[in-house]
C-alpha positions as CSV (number, residue, x, y, z in Angstrom):
1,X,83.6,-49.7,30.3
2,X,80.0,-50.0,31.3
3,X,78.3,-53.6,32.2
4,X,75.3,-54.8,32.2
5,X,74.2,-58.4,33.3
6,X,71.2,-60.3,31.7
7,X,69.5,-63.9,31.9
8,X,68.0,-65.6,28.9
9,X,64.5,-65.7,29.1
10,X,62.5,-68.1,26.8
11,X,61.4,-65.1,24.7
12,X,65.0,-64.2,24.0
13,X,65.3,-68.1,22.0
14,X,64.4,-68.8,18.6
15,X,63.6,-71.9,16.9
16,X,67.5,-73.5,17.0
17,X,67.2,-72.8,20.8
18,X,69.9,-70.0,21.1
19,X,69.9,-66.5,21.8
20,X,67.8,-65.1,18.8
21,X,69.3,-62.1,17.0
22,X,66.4,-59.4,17.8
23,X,66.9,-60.0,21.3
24,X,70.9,-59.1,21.0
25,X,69.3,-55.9,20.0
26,X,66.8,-55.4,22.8
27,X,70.0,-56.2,25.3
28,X,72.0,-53.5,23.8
29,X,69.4,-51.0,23.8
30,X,68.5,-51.8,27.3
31,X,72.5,-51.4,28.1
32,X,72.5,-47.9,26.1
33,X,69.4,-46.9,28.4
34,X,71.2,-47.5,31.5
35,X,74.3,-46.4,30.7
36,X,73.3,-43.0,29.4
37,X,70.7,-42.8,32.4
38,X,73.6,-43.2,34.9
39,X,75.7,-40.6,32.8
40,X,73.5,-37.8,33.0
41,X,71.3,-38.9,29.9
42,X,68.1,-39.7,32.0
43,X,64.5,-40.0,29.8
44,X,63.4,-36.7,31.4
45,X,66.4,-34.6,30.9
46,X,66.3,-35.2,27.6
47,X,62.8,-34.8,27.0
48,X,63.6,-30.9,29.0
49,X,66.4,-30.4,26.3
50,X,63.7,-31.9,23.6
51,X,66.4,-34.0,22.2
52,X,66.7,-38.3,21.5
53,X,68.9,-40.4,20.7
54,X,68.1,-42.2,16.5
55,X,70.4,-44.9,15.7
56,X,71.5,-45.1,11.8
57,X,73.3,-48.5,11.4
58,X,74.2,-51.7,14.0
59,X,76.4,-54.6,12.7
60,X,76.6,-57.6,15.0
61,X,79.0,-60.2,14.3
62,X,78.2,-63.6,16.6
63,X,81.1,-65.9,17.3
64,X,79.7,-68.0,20.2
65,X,75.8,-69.6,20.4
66,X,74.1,-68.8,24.3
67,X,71.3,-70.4,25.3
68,X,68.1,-70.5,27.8
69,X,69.5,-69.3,31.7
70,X,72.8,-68.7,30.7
71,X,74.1,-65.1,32.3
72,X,75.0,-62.7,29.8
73,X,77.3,-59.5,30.5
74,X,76.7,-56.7,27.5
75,X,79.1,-53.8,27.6
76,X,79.8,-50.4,26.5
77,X,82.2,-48.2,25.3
78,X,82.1,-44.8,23.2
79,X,84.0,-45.6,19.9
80,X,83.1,-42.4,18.9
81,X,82.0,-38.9,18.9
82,X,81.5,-35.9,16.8
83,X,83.0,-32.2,18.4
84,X,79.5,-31.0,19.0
85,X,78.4,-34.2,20.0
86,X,75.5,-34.5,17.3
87,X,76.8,-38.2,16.2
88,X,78.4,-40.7,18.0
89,X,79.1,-44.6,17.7
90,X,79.2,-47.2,20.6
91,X,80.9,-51.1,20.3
92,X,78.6,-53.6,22.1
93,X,80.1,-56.8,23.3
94,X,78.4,-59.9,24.6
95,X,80.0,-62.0,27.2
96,X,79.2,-65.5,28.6
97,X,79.7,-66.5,32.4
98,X,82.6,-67.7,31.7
99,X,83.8,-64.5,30.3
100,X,83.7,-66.0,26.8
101,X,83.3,-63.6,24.3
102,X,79.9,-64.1,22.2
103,X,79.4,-61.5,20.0
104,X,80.1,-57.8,19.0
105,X,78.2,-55.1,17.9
106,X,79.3,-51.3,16.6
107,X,76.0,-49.1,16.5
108,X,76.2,-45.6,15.1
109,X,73.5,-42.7,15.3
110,X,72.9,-38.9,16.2
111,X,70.6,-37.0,18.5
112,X,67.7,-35.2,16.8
113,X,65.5,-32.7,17.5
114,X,61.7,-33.6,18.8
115,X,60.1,-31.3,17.2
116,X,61.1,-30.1,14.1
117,X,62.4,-34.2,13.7
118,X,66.3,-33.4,12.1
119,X,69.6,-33.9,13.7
120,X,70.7,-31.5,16.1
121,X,73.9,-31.1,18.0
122,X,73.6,-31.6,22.0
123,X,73.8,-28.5,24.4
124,X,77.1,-27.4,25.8
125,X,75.7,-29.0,28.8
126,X,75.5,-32.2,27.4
127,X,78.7,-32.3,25.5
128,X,80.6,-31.6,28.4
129,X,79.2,-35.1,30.1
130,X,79.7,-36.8,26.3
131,X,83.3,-36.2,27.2
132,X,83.7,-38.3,30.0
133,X,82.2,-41.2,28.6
134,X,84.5,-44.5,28.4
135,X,86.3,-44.1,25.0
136,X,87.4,-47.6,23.2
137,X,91.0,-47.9,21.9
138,X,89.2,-47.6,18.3
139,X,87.8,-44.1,19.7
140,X,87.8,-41.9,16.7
141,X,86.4,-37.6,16.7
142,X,83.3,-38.3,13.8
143,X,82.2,-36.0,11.0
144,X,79.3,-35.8,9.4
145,X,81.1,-38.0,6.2
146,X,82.1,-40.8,8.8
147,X,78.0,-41.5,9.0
148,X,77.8,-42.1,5.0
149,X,81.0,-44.4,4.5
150,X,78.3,-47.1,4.3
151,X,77.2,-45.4,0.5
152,X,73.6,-46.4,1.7
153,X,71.3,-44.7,0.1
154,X,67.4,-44.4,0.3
155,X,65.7,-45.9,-2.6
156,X,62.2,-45.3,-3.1
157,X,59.8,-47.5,-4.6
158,X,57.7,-45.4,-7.0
């Protein structure tokens, strides 16, 4: 499991004075950067490869309020991972000081492509670090049809 310690700042409150949602996002995504930085996943390496990380869906669910200077610990495991590593899914939590649990947060996506801008699978390189990344007990292998059991579909306007 990967950790990651953070203290509330004033910009991560809202108006009720606790931890606003957007910045439970920013402390994941900081936690995602670190982790796959010291994993082999650094911002140059992939820009050599020409590859990033996209994220498709994140679905938080909050149980406990945090507030201004409390300590938060945000960690990481892989929940998930397709054969050629082109999709996986992480589960976020969110711990107090006390080692309280806060919240929880499963985020799935895919690596794509920088230039030509669609999904790609990782190098054989790359898949063989994917595979020593800490797996959840809810680890699952993913399929393309795992990223669509959400039935979300784009609607356009017109």
């Amino acid at each position: 499991m990967y950790k990651k310690d953070f203290e509330i700042r004033w910009s991560d409150v809202d108006a009720n004075g606790h931890l606003a949602n957007s910045a439970y996002l920013n402390f994941m995504s900081h936690t995602r950067v670190g982790f796959l930085n010291e994993n082999g996943f650094s911002m140059k390496q992939l820009i050599d490869y020409g590859i990033g990380p996209v994220v498709f869906s994140e679905q938080i669910h909050y149980f406990k309020e945090s507030f201004l200077g409390q300590t938060l610990t945000v960690t990481l495991t892989v929940s998930g991972l397709s054969d050629d590593g082109m999709f996986f899914k992480f589960e976020h939590n969110f711990y107090n000081q006390k080692g309280k649990h806060l919240a929880t947060c499963d985020i799935s996506g895919a690596w794509i492509d920088l230039k030509t801008r669609s999904l790609t699978s990782l190098p054989e390189q790359l898949v063989s670090l994917v595979l020593k990344f800490p797996q959840s007990s809810k680890f699952k292998v993913l399929t393309k049809e795992d990223t669509r059991l959400s039935g979300k579909k784009p609607q356009d306007l017109v």
